[in-house]
N, C-alpha and C positions, 0 to 999 in steps of 0.2 A: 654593500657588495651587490654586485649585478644578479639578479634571477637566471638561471641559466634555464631555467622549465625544466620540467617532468617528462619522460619520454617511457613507457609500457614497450615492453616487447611483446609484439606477435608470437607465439611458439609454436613448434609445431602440434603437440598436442589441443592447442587450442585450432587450429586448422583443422585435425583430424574430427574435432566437435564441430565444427562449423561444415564440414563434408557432409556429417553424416545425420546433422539436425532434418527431419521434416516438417512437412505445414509451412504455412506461412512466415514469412521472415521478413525481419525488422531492420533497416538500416538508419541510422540517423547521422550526422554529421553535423559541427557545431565548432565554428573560430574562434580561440580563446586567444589566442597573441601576448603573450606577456611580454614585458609587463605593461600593457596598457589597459588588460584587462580586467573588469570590476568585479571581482567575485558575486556580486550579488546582482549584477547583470545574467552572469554565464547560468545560475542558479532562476532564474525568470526566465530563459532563455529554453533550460534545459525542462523544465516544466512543459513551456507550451510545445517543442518539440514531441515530447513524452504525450501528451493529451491527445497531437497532432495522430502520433503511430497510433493510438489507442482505437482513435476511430476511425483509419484507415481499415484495421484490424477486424473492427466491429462491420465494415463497410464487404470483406474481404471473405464475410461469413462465420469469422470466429466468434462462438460468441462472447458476451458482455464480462463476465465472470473470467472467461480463459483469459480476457484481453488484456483484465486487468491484472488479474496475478503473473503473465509475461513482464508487463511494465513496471509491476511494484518494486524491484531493484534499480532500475532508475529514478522511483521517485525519490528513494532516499538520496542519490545523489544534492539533489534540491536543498536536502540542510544539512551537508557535508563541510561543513566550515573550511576545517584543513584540507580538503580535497579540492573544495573550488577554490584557494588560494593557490595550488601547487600544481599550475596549467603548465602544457607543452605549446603550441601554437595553434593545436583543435583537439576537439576531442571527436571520441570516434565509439556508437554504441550499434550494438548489433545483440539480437533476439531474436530468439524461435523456442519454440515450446521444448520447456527446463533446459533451456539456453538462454545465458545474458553475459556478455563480453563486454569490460569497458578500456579502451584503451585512450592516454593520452600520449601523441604521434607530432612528431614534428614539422608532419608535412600541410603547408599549409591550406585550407577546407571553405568551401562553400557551404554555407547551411544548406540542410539537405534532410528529408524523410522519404521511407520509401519502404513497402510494403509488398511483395514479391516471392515470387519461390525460388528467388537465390538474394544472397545478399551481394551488393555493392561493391566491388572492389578497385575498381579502375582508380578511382582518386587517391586511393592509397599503396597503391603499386607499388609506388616511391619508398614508401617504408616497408615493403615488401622483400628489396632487392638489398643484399648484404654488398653485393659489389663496389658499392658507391661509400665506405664505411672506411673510417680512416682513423689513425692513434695520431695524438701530439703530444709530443714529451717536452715540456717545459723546464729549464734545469736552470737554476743558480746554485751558490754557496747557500743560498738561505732558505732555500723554498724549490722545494720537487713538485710538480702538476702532471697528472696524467689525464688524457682527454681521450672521449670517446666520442668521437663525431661521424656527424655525413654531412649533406651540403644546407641541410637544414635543420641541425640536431647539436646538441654539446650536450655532455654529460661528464663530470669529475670524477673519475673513478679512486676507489679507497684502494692504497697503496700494500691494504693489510701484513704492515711490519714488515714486507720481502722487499720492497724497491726502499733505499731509505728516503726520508721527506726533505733533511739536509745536510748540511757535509758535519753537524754539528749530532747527529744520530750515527756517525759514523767514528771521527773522532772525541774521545774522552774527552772532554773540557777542561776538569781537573788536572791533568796530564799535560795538557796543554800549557795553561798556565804555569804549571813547575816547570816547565820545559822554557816558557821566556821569562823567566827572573831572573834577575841577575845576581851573582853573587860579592861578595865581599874579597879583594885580595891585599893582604900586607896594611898599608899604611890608610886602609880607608875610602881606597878606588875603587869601583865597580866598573866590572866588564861582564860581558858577556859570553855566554857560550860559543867560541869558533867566529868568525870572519861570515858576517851576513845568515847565520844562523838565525836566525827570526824567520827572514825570507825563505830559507833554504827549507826551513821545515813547512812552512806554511805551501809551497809548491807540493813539498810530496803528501800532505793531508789533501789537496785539493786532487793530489790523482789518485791516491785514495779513494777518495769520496767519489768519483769519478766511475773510475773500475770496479765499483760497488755496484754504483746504480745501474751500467750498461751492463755488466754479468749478473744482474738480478732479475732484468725485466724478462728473460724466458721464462723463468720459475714462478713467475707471475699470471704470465699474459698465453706460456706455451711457445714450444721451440720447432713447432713445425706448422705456426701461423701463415696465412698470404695477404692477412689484410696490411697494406704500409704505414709505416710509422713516419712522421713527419716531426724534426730535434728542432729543440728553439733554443738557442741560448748565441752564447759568445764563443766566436770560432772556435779557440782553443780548448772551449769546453766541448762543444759538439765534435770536434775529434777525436778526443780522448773518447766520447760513448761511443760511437763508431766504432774505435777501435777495440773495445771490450766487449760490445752488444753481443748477447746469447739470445737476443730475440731476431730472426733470420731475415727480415723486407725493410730496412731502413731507406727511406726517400737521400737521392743523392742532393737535393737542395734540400735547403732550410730555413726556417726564420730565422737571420742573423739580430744579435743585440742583446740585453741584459729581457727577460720576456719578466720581469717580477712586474710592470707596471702595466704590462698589455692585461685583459680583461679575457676570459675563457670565449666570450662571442666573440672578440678579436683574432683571438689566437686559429680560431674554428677555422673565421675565414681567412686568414693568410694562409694554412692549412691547405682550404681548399684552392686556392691559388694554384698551390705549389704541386698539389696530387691531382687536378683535376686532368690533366696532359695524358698524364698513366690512364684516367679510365675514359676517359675520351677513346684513346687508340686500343684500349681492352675493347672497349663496345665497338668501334668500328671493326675488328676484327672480326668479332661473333658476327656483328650483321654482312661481312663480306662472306662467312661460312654460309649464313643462309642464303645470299643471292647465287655464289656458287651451283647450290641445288635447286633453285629456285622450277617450279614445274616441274620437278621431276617426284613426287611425291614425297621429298624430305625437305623441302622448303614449302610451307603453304601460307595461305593469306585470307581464305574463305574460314569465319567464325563458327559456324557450324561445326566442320572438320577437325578445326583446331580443339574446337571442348571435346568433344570425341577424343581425337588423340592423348590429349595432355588428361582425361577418366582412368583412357587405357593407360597412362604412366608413360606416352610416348615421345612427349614434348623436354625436347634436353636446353631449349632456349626461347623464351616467350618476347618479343618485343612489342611494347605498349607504346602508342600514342598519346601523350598525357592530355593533349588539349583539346580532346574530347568532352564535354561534360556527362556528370554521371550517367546522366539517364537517357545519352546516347546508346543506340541498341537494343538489344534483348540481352539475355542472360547469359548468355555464347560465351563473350568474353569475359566476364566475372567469373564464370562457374570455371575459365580454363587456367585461370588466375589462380583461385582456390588450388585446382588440381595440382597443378603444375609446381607449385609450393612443396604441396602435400608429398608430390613424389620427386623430391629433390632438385628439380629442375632451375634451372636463371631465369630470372626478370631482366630485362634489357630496357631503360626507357628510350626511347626513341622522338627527340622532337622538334628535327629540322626537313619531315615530311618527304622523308624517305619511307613514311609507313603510314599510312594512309590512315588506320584503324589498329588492326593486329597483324601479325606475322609470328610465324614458327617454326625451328629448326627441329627437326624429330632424332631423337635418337636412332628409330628403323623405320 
């Protein structure tokens, strides 16, 4: 079966420790790419990184002792068997004094160390922004798949007993079977129940099992969601959830066909195919709000300003330039990243150079 990778959530709590760590601070970044990657490469890799921060550290004025007890939660990563087997596409570590954060992210990463009084955040902006964040519901008779994706992520999510898995948790089986046997009548003949009775029931289990699954998925997933769901299956089926769904954003196209043979990375991206239109003209909207204001003190474009704002809680839409590299800058825009997270704000990427660097839409 395909590896689909490991993918860590950012929380916000872990942001609110990353705001509020002082001293110097630890970024590292590190490609893992599954599955081509060698667990006991990423484990060599993760070491010399880790040695790397140590003496930046020691460089930076921390001393020898502080440096080391920061990095000693990374070094165990090193003999993590099942951990370095169970990669996202990089991994992503961040430290400051009794601060150590590890996350594996799906976005993909330049090796990178970096030792500073903010950490790092432009590279992962990406994973930052919930907007780009899409469901795919996979449905046959025989097999339910729920997918949590972005444009560089898939995760399988557990259906825990509320969505059913297949039309076979839905309908008795036993029940079923007494239902197509036939019986005996007079002289030794067997008939059946009714004129097309086999068929006729097998239709109504199949809407059934149908009107299960799309009146389940809010009690699951929540019924006043906006991220969109994206249906895979065979017309007749994807109508019927349609028309039963209690989860509220259902994408009007869908993967037509039987999805049992497509693969979760498959699915991802036909997926993203299909949603990518919707956040395309979501983000052209936001950045048409900020040009709108644009010099008038609710649209700004100067880094400085922007970390300032997005401190004070004022930044209601951040657009990033991705193709940047890290260590383009000073800490302006990392630190307005962080902020801007912290106090509920959007991450916009931005990267057909309509933005130069950063941009900001303020709330006031």
């Amino acid at each position: 079966m395909e590896q689909l990778g490991y993918f860590d959530e950012i929380t916000a709590d872990d942001l609110k420790a990353m705001a509020e760590a002082s001293g110097p601070k630890v970024t590292i970044f590190l490609p893992t790419n599954p599955p081509q990657h060698q667990p006991k490469d990423t484990a060599t890799r993760v070491k010399s990184l880790v040695n790397e921060a140590r003496r930046k550290l020691v460089n930076a004025g921390v001393p020898e002792s502080d440096a080391k007890d920061m990095m000693a939660p990374f070094d165990a990563i090193a003999t993590d068997a099942p951990f370095l087997r169970q990669q996202g596409e990089s991994l992503a570590l961040f430290a400051a004094r009794g601060l150590n954060l590890i996350y594996r992210l799906g976005v993909p990463l330049t090796e990178y160390t970096h030792v500073a009084e903010h950490f790092v955040l432009r590279p992962i902006s990406e994973a930052l922004t919930k907007s780009h964040a899409y469901y795919v519901l996979a449905v046959s008779r025989n097999k339910v798949r729920l997918l949590d994706a972005t444009k560089d992520s898939v995760v399988r999510l557990d259906l825990q007993d509320i969505v059913p898995e297949s039309l076979e948790d839905v309908v008795d089986t036993d029940d079923r079977q007494t239902q197509l046997q036939n019986r005996n009548i007079g002289g030794g003949s067997a008939v059946f129940h009714g004129q097309g009775g086999a068929a006729d029931n097998q239709e109504t289990e199949n809407h059934r099992f149908l009107h299960e699954v799309g009146s389940s998925l809010g009690d699951l997933l929540g019924r006043a969601r906006s991220q969109p769901m994206v249906l895979a299956g065979v017309t007749e089926n994807v109508t019927a959830i349609k028309a039963s769904s209690s989860y509220p954003v259902i994408a009007e196209d869908f993967i037509a066909g039987n999805p049992d043979t497509s693969t979760p990375r498959e699915l991802q991206q036909s997926g993203w195919n299909v949603v990518r239109p919707h956040f395309a003209a979501n983000d052209d909207a936001a950045y048409n709000r900020f040009a709108d204001v644009s010099g008038t003190g609710l649209g700004e474009t100067q880094p400085d300003l922007i970390r300032e704002a997005a401190v004070a809680g004022r930044v209601d839409t951040l657009f990033i330039n991705p193709s940047l590299n890290a260590s383009d800058g000073t800490g302006d825009v990392n630190t307005a990243i962080l902020h801007t997270k912290l106090n509920s704000g959007d991450i916009v990427i931005i990267s057909d150079g309509r933005v130069d660097n950063v941009a900001a839409l303020m709330r006031y």
